[in-house]
C-alpha positions in Angstrom: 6.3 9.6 86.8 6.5 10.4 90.0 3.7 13.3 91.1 5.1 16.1 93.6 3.1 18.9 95.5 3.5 22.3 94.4 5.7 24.5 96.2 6.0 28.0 96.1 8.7 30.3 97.4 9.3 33.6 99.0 11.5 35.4 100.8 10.5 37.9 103.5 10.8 41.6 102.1 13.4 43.9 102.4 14.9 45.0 105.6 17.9 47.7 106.6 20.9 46.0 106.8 21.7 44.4 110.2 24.3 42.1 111.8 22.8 38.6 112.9 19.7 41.2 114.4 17.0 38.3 114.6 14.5 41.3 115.4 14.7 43.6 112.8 11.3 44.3 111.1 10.3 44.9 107.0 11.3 48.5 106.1 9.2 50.7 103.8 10.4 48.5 100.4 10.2 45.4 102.0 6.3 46.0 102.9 5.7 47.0 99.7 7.4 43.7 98.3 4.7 42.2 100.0 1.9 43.8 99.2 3.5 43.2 95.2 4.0 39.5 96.4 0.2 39.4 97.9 -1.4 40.6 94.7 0.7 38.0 92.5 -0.1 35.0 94.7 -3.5 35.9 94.8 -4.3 34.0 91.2 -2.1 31.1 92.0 -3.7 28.0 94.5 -2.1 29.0 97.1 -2.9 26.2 100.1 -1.3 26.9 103.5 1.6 29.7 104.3 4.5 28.0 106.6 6.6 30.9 108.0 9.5 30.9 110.6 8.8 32.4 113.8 11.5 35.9 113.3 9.8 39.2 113.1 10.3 39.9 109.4 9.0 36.6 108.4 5.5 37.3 110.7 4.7 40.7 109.4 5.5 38.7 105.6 3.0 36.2 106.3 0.9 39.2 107.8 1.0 41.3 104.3 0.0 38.2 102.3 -2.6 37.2 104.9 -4.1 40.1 103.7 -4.8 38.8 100.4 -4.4 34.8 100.8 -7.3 33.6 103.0 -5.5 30.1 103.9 -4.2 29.1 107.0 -0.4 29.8 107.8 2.0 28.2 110.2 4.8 28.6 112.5 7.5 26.5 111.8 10.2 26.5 113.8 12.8 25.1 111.9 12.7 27.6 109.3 14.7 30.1 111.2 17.4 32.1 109.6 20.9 31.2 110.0 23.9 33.5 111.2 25.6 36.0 109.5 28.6 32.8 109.8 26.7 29.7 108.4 25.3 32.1 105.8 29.0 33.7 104.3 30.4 29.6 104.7 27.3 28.4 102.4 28.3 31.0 99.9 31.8 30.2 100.1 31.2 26.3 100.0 27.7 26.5 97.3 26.0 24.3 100.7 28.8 21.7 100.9 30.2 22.5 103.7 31.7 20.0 105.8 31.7 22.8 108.9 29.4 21.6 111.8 26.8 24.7 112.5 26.0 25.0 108.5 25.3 21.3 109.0 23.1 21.4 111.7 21.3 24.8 109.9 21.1 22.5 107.0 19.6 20.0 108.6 17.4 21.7 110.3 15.8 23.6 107.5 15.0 20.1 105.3 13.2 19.2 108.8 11.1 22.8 108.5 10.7 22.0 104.8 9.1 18.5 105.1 6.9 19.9 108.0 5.6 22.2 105.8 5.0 20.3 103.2 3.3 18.2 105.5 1.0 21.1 106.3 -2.8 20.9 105.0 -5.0 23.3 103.5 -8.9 24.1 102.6 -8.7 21.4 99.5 -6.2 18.5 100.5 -6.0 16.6 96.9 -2.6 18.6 96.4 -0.9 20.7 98.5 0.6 24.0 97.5 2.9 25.9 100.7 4.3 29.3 100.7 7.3 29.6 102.8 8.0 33.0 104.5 11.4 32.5 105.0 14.4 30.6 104.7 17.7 31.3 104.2 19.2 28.2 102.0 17.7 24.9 101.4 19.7 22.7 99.5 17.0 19.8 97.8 18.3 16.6 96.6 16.7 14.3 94.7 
């Protein structure tokens, strides 16, 4: 049987609804999703946080930061998609044949494995928190 690191998942927290605004920050619920987020990570073996470089996904990493005493990450890669790619992986269920959600795609595996890649304090088994990302379509 194959042995695989853990990986946990979270979504930056709440913010006002925008159009494609790469800058827009947490609002009131979303910081409070993170604080909620904090204090239920805090039991779990929590390794490294891997986080996309966008505002929201910062002050995300920032709020659990708080709590989580483990190095974090900027990766790159991780960076949202636009308001297009995101309404044509809906439509498709991520398999699209359309170039841009593709490349996003694509992209995002690359942030993935990088962050997977990612050390922490104890390196027998890694466990990564990722900020932010969109869709991420894993195939075995």
């Amino acid at each position: 049987m194959t042995s695989y690191p853990e990986f946990y998942f979270i979504r930056h927290g709440q913010t006002d609804p925008h159009d494609d605004d790469r800058e827009i920050s947490l609002n009131e619920i979303g910081k409070k999703q993170v604080l909620t987020s904090a204090k239920f990570l805090q039991n779990m073996e929590v390794r490294s946080i891997c986080h996309s470089p966008l505002p929201r996904a910062l002050e995300t990493k920032d709020g659990l930061s708080k709590k989580l005493k483990v190095p974090h990450f900027k990766i790159d890669e991780l960076e949202e998609c636009t308001g297009e790619v995101w309404r044509d992986l809906i439509k498709t269920q991520g398999d699209s044949s359309n170039y841009e959600t593709q490349a996003f795609l694509q992209k995002v595996g690359c942030g993935l494995e990088k962050s997977l890649l990612k050390p922490g304090p104890l390196e027998e088994r890694l466990a990564t928190l990722l900020c932010h990302v969109e869709k991420i379509k894993l195939l075995e």
